[in-house]
C-alpha positions in Angstrom: 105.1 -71.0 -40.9 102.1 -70.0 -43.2 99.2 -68.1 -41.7 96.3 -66.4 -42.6 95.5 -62.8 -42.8 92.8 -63.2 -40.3 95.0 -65.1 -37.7 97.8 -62.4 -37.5 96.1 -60.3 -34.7 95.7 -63.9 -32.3 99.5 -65.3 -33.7 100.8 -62.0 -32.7 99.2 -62.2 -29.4 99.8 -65.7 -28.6 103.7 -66.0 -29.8 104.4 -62.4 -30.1 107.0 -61.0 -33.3 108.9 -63.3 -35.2 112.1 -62.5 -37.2 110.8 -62.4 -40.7 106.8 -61.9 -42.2 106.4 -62.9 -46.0 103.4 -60.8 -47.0 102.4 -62.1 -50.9 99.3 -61.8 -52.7 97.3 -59.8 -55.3 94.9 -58.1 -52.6 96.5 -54.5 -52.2 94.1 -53.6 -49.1 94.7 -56.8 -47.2 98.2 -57.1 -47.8 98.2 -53.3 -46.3 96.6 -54.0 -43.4 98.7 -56.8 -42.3 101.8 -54.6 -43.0 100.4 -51.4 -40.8 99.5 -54.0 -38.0 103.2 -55.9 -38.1 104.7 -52.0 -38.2 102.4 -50.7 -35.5 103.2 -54.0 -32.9 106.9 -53.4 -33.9 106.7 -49.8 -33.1 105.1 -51.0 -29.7 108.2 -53.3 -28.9 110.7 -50.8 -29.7 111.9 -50.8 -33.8 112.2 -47.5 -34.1 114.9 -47.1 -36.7 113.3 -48.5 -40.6 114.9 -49.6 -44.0 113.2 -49.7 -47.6 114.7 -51.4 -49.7 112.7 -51.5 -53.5 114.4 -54.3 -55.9 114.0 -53.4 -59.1 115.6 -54.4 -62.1 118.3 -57.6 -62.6 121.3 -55.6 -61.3 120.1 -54.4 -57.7 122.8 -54.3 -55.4 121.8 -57.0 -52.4 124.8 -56.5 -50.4 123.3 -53.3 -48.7 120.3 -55.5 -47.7 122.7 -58.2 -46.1 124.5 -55.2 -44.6 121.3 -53.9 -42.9 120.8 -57.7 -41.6 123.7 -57.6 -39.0 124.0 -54.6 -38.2 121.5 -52.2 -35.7 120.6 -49.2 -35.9 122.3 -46.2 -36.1 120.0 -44.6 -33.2 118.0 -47.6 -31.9 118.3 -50.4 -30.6 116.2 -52.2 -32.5 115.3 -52.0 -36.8 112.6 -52.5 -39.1 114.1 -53.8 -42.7 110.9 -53.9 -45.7 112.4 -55.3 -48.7 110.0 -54.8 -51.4 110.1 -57.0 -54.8 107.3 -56.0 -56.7 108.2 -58.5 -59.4 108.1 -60.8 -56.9 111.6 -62.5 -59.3 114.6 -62.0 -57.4 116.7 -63.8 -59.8 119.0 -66.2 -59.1 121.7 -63.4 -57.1 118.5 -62.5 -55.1 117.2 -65.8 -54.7 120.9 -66.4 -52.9 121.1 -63.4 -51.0 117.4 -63.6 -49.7 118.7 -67.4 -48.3 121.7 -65.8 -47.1 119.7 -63.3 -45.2 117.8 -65.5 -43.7 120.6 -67.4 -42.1 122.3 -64.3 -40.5 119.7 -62.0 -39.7 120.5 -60.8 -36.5 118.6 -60.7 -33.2 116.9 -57.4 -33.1 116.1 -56.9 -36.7 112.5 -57.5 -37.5 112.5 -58.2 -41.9 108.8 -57.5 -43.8 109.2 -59.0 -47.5 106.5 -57.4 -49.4 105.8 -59.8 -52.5 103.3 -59.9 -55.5 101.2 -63.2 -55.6 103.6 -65.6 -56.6 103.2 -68.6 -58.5 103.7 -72.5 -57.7 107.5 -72.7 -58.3 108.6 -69.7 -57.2 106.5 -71.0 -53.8 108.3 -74.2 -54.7 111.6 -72.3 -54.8 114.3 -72.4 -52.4 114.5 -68.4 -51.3 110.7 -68.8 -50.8 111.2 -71.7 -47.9 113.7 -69.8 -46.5 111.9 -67.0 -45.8 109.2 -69.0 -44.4 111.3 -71.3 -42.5 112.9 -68.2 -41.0 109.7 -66.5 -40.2 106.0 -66.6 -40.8 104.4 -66.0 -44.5 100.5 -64.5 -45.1 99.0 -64.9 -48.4 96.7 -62.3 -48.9 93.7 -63.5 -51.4 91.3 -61.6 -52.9 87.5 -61.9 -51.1 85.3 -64.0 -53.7 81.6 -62.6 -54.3 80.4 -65.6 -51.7 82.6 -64.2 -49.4 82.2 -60.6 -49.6 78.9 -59.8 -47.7 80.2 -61.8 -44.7 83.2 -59.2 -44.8 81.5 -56.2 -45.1 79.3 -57.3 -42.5 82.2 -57.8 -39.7 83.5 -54.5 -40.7 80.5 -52.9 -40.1 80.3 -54.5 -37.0 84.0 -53.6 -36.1 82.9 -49.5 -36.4 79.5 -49.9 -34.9 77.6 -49.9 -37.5 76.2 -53.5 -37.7 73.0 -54.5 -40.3 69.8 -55.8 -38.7 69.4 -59.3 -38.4 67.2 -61.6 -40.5 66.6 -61.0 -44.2 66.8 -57.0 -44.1 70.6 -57.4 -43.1 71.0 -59.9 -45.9 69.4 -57.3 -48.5 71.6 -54.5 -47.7 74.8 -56.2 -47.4 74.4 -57.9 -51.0 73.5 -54.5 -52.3 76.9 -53.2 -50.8 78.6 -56.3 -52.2 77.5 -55.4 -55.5 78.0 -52.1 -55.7 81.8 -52.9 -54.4 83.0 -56.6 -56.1 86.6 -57.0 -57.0 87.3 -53.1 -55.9 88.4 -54.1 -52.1 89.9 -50.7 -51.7 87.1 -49.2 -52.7 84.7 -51.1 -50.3 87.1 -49.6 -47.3 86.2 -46.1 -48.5 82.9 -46.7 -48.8 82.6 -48.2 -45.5 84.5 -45.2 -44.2 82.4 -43.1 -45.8 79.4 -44.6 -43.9 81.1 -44.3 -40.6 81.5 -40.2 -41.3 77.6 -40.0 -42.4 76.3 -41.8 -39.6 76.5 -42.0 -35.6 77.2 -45.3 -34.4 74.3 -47.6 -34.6 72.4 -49.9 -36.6 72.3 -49.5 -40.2 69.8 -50.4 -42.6 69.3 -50.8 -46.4 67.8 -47.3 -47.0 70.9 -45.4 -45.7 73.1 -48.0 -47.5 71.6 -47.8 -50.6 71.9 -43.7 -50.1 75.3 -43.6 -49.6 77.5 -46.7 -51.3 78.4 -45.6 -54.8 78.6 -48.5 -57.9 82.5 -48.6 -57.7 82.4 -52.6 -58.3 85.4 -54.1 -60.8 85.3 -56.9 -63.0 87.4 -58.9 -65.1 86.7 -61.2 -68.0 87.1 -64.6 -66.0 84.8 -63.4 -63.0 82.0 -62.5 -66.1 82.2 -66.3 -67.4 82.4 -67.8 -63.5 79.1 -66.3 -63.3 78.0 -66.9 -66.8 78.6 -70.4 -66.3 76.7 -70.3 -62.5 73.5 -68.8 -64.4 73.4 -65.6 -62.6 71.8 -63.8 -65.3 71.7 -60.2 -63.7 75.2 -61.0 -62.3 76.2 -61.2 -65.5 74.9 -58.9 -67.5 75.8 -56.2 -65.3 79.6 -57.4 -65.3 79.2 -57.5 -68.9 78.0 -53.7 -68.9 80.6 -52.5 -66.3 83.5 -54.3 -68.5 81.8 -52.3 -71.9 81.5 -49.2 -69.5 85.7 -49.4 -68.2 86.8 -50.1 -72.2 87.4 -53.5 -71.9 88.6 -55.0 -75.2 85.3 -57.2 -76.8 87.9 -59.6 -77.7 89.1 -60.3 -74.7 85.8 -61.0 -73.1 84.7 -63.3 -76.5 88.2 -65.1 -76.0 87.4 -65.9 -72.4 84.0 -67.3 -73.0 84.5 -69.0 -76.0 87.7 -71.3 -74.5 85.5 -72.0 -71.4 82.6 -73.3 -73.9 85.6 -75.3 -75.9 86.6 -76.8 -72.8 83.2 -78.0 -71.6 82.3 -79.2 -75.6 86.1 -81.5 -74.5 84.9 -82.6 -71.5 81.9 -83.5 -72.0 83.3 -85.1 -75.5 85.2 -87.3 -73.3 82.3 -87.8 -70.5 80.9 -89.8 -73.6 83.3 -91.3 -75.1 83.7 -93.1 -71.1 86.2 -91.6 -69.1 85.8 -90.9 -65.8 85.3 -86.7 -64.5 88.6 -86.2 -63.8 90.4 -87.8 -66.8 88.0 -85.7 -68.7 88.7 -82.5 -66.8 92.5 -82.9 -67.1 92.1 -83.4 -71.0 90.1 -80.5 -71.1 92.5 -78.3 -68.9 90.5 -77.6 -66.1 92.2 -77.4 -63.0 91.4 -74.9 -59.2 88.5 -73.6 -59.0 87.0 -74.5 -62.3 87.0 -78.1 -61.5 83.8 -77.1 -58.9 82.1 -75.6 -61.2 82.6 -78.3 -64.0 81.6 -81.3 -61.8 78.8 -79.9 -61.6 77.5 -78.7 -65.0 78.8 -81.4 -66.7 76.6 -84.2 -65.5 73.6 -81.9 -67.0 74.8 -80.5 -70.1 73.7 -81.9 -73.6 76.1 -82.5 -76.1 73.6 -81.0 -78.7 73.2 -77.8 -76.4 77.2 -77.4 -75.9 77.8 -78.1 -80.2 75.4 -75.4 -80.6 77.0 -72.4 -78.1 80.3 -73.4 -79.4 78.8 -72.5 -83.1 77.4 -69.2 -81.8 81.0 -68.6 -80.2 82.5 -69.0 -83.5 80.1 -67.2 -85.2 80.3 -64.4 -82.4 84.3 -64.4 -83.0 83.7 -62.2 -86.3 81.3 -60.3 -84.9 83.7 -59.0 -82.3 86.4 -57.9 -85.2 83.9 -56.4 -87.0 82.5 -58.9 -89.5 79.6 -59.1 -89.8 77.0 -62.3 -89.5 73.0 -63.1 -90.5 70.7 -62.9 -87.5 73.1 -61.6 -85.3 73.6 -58.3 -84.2 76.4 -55.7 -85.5 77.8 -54.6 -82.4 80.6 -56.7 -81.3 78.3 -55.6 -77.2 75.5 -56.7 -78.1 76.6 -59.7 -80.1 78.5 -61.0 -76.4 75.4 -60.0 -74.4 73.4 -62.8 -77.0 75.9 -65.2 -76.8 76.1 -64.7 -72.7 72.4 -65.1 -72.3 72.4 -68.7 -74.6 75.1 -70.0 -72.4 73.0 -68.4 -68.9 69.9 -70.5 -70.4 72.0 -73.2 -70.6 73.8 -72.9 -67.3 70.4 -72.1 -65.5 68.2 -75.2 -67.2 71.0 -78.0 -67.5 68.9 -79.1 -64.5 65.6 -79.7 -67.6 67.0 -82.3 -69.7 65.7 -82.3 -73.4 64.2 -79.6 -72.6 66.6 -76.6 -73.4 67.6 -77.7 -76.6 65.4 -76.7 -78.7 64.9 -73.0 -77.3 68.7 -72.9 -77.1 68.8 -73.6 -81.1 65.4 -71.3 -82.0 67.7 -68.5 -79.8 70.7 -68.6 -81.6 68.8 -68.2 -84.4 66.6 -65.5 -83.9 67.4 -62.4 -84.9 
């Protein structure tokens, strides 16, 4: 049985504890959460007596783990048993014991299985739909940037301390989702931190602003996904936060410079007559990326894409310290040039014929 994060509190209330929860994902603060909730509800209904068990490493010993399964505790009458696998790659011995457990648990014993995000076969895999089959399994995503004001929002709400309504609210919980993106743990802190400043009560941009620090996190993926959406401040400030944590230039080039390859392919192949999903799988575009290519791909000029796929290449040298006419010598600056030729294009594929030529008398310009 797979649920959501959100629907724990009304499962648990409407069916009560089941043998076994799956917790996986690569959301540290969520994945918490639901952990402290299934503990506290078990502490409610009487597992007094708790197990760690931490695999690590190809030779861990499972048979204390199946051991713990049928027997209770040593001074309750009911147990708590976490098994931890922070690799989330039990190997094939685990992958047996973990079915095995499942199929002799016994009444009494409530199991928490703390996982890693896991990846389509080993969700595919056998120990995997036992554990789910046995029990219930939360995924535990990370919020996107859409989604983020909307949470911050309800858990401002949940201590008290809602935003006004109408455009005001709005403005001060995208600030707060700025100052916080891809840092969840963070955000809780800060939204602590607001609950010790102030009394219960509406709150409003001034005392937000005031009192959230910039603690936001980025990665090189989330820089292009908003590259590519033409949100030009967005951008640039992930671009400056990713300079300001010592994030390898590289890195950040390599990212952009595939996801302008792969849109020079599929637009390549747009042309030549195949239809948008042909052309996306040839271009290796698949999840969320497919969203976002649909819908730039109708607008984008093969001229445009041949030149930012030039500047990529000519960008690449730039970021090991070549050097290149017309461009600019640190590998920083270099990305922030080539970032704002693909924002232009991203934010005027709308203006056909139109971009083209600016786009080319950009790249060019010193």
């Amino acid at each position: 049985m797979q649920i959501r994060a959100d629907q724990l509190v009304p499962t648990l209330q409407r069916q009560g504890l089941k043998p076994i929860y799956t917790i996986h994902g690569d959301e540290p603060l969520l994945a918490q959460e639901a952990a402290d909730l299934l503990r506290a509800k078990a502490r409610d209904e009487g597992y007094t007596d708790r197990q760690v068990f931490v695999v690590s490493g190809a030779h861990f010993d499972w048979s204390g783990v199946l051991g713990a399964a049928q027997s209770m505790g040593l001074f309750a009458d009911r147990q708590l048993i976490e098994i931890r696998i922070p690799s989330g790659k039990p190997g094939k011995e685990g992958g047996a014991a973990l079915q095995q457990y499942c199929e002799q648990i016994s009444e009494g014993v409530l199991t928490l299985v703390h996982l890693p995000r896991l990846d389509k076969q080993q969700l595919a895999s056998a120990w995997f739909s036992a554990l789910d089959a046995a029990g219930a399994t939360l995924r535990v995503d990370p919020i996107e940037r859409h989604q983020l004001p909307a949470w911050i929002g309800r858990r401002l709400a949940a201590q008290g301390q809602p935003v006004p309504p109408g455009e005001e609210g709005e403005r001060a919980l995208a600030f707060f989702a700025d100052r916080v993106e891809g840092n969840l743990l963070a955000a809780h802190q800060e939204l602590q931190k607001l609950a010790l400043l102030h009394p219960p009560g509406e709150l409003g941009l001034e005392q937000i602003e005031a009192a959230v620090l910039d603690v936001a996190r980025y990665d090189a993926r989330q820089f292009v996904a908003a590259v590519l959406s033409g949100q030009v401040g967005r951008a640039l400030r992930m671009l400056d936060t990713l300079k300001a944590e010592g994030e390898a230039p590289v890195l950040v080039h390599w990212t952009l410079a595939e996801e302008l390859r792969a849109l020079q392919r599929a637009r390549a192949a747009l042309d030549s007559g195949k239809p948008m999903p042909m052309a996306l799988r040839e271009a290796r575009v698949w999840g969320e990326r497919e969203r976002q290519f649909e819908r730039l791909l109708p607008l984008l000029e093969r001229d445009s894409l041949a030149a930012l796929v030039t500047a990529a290449s000519q960008c690449d040298g730039l970021v090991k310290g070549l050097r290149h006419p017309g461009w600019p010598t640190d590998p920083w600056d270099a990305l922030r040039r080539l970032a704002l030729s693909a924002l232009e294009i991203s934010g005027r594929s709308g203006r056909r014929g139109a971009s083209s030529g600016r786009l080319a008398l950009h790249l060019s310009t010193p």
